[in-house]
DOZA-845523 format. One record per residue (C-alpha): residue number from 1; residue in three letters; x, y, z. Coordinates in nm, 3 decimals, always signed. Example, Ala and Ser with C-alpha at 12.3 -4.5 7.8 and 13.67 -1.06 7.14 Angstrom:
REM DOZA-845523
<r nr="1" rest="ALA" u="+1.230" v="-0.450" w="+0.780"/>
<r nr="2" rest="SER" u="+1.367" v="-0.106" w="+0.714"/>
***
This chain:
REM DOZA-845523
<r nr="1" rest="UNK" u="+0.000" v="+0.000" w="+0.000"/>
<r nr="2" rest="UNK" u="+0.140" v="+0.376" w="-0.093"/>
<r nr="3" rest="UNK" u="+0.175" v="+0.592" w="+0.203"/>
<r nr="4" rest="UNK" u="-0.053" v="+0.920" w="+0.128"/>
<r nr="5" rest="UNK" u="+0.038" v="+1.249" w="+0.145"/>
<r nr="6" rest="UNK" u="-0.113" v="+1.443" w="+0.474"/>
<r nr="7" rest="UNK" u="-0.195" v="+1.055" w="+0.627"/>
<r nr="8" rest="UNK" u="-0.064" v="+1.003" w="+1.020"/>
<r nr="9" rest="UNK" u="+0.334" v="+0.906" w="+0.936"/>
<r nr="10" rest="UNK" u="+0.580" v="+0.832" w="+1.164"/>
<r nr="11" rest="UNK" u="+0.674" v="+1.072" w="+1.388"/>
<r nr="12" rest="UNK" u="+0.984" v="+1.166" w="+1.220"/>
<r nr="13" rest="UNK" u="+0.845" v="+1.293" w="+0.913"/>
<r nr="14" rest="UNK" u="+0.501" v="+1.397" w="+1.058"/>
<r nr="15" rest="UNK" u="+0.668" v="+1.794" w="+1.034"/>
<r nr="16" rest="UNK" u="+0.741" v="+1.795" w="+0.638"/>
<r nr="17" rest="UNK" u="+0.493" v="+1.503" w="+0.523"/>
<r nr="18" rest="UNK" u="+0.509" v="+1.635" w="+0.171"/>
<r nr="19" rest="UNK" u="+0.593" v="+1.463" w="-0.075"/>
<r nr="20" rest="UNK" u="+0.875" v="+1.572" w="-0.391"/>
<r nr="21" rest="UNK" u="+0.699" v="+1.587" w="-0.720"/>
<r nr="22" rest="UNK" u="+0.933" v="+1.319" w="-0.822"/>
<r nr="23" rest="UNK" u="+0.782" v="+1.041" w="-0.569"/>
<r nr="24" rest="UNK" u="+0.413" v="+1.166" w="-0.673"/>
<r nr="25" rest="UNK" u="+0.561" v="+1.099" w="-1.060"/>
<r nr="26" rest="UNK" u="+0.634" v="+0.743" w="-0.891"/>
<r nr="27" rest="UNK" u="+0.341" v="+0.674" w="-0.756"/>
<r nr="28" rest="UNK" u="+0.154" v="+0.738" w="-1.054"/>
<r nr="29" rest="UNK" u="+0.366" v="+0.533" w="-1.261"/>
<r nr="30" rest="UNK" u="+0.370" v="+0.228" w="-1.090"/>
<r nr="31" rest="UNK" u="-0.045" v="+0.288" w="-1.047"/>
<r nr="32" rest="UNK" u="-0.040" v="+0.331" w="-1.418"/>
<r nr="33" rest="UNK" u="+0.136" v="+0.065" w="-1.534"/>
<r nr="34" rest="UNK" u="-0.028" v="-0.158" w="-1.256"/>
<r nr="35" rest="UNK" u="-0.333" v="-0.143" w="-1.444"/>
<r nr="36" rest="UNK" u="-0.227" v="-0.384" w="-1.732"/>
<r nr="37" rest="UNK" u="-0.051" v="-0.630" w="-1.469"/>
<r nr="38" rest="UNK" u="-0.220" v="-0.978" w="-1.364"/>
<r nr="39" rest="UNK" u="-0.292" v="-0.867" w="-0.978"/>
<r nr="40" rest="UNK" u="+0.023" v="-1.060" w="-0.863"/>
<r nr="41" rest="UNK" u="+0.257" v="-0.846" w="-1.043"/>
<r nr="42" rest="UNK" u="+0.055" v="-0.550" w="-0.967"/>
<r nr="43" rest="UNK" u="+0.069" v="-0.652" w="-0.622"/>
<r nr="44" rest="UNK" u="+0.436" v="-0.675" w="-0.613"/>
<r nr="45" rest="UNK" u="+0.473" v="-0.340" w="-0.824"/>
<r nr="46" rest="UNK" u="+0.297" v="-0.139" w="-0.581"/>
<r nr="47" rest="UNK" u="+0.442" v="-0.309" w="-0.296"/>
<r nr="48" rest="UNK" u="+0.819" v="-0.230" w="-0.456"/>
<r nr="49" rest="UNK" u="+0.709" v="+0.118" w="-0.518"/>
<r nr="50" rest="UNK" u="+0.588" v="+0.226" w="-0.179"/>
<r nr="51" rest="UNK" u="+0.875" v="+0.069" w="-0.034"/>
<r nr="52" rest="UNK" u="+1.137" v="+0.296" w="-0.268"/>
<r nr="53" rest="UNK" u="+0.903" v="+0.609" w="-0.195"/>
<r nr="54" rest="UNK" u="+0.953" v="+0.553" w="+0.210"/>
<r nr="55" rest="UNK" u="+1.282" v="+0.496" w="+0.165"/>
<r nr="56" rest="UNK" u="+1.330" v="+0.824" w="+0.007"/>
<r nr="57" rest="UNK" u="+1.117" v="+0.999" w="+0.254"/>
<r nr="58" rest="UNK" u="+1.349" v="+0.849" w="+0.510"/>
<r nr="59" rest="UNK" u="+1.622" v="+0.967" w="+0.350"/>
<r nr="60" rest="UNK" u="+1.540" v="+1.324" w="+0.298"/>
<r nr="61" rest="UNK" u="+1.412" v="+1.339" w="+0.671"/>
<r nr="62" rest="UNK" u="+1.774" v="+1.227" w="+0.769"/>
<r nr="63" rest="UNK" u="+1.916" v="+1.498" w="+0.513"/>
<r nr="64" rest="UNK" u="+1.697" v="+1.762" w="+0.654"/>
<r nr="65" rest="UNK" u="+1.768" v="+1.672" w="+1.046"/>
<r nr="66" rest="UNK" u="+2.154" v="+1.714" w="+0.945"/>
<r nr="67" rest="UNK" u="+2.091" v="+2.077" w="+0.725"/>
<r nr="68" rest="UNK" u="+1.890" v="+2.217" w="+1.040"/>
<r nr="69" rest="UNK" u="+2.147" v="+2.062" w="+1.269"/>
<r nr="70" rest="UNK" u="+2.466" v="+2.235" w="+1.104"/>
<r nr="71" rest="UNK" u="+2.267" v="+2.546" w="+0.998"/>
<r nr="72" rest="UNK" u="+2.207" v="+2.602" w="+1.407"/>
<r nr="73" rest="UNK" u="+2.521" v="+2.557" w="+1.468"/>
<r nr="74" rest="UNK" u="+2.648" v="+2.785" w="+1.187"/>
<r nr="75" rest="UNK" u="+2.421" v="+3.070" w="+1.329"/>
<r nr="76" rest="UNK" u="+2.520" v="+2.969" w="+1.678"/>
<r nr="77" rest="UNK" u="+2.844" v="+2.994" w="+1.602"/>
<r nr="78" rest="UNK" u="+2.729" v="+3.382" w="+1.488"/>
<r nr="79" rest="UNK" u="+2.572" v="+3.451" w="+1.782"/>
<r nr="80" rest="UNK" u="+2.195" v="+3.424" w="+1.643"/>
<r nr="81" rest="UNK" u="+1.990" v="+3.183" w="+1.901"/>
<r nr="82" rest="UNK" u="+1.692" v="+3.120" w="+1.622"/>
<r nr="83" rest="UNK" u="+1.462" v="+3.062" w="+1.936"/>
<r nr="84" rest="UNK" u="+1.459" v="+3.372" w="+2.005"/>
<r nr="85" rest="UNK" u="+1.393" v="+3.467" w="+1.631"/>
<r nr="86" rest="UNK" u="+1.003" v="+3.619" w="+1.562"/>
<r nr="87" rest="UNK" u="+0.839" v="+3.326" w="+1.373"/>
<r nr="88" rest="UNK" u="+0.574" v="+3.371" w="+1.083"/>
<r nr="89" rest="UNK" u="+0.297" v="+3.151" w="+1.176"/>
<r nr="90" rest="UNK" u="+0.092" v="+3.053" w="+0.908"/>
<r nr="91" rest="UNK" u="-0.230" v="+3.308" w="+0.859"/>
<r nr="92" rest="UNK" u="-0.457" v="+3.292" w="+0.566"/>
<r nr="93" rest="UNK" u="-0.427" v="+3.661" w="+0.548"/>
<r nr="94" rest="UNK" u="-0.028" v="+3.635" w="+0.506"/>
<r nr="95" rest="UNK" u="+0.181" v="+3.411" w="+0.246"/>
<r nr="96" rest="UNK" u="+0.487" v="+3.311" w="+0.445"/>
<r nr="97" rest="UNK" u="+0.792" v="+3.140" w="+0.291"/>
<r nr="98" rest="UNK" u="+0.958" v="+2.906" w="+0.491"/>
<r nr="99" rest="UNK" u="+1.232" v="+2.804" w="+0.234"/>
<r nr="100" rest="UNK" u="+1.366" v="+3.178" w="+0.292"/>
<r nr="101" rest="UNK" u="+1.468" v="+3.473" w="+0.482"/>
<r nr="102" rest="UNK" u="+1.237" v="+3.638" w="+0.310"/>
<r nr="103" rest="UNK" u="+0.983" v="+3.828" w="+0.561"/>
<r nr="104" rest="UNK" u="+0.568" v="+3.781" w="+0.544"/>
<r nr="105" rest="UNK" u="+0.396" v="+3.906" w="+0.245"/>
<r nr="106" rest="UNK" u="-0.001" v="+4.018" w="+0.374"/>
<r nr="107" rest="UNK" u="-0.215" v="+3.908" w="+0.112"/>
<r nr="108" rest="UNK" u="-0.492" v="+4.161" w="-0.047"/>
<r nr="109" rest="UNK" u="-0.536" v="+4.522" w="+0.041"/>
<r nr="110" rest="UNK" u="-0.296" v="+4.725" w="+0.220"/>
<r nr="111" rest="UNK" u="-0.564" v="+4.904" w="+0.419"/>
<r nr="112" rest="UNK" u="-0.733" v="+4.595" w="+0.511"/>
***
């Protein structure tokens, strides 16, 4: 069975539970091609396939645990102590990028 995006994961990837477009492009692949398969060999397919896309996941959670550790320690190092950093929390009214420094963006009009 294919894990689904948003679904209760393990807790170390319940923070970033997205998914890349290239294990979607995966997923629909194997379903795809599945279709023409005796249910055996679909079986198997889709087995294979969620077993790749977790491992991925895995590895990316690992990859992002090391990037937040050695970015900490890089601004530590600098003297920044991020929890004392103002945070963005999400707000429909604001469009918040958490891939950069950049600051909030409020949505809409500037007198609302």
């Amino acid at each position: 069975q294919l894990p689904v995006p948003g679904q209760n994961l393990p807790a170390a990837e319940e923070k970033n539970p997205e998914w890349t477009v290239c294990q979607v492009r995966m997923a629909a692949d194997a379903l795809v091609r599945s279709w023409q398969l005796p249910e055996e060999a679909c079986e198997r397919l889709l087995a294979k396939t969620a077993r790749r896309i977790r491992y991925y996941q895995q590895r990316h959670a690992v990859a992002r645990a090391s990037h937040t550790r050695t970015a900490s320690a890089k601004l530590q190092r600098q003297g920044i102590t991020v929890s004392t950093l103002p945070r963005c929390y999400q707000d429909t009214r604001y469009r918040c990028s958490i891939n950069t420094t950049a600051p909030c963006v409020k949505l809409g009009n500037a007198a609302a």
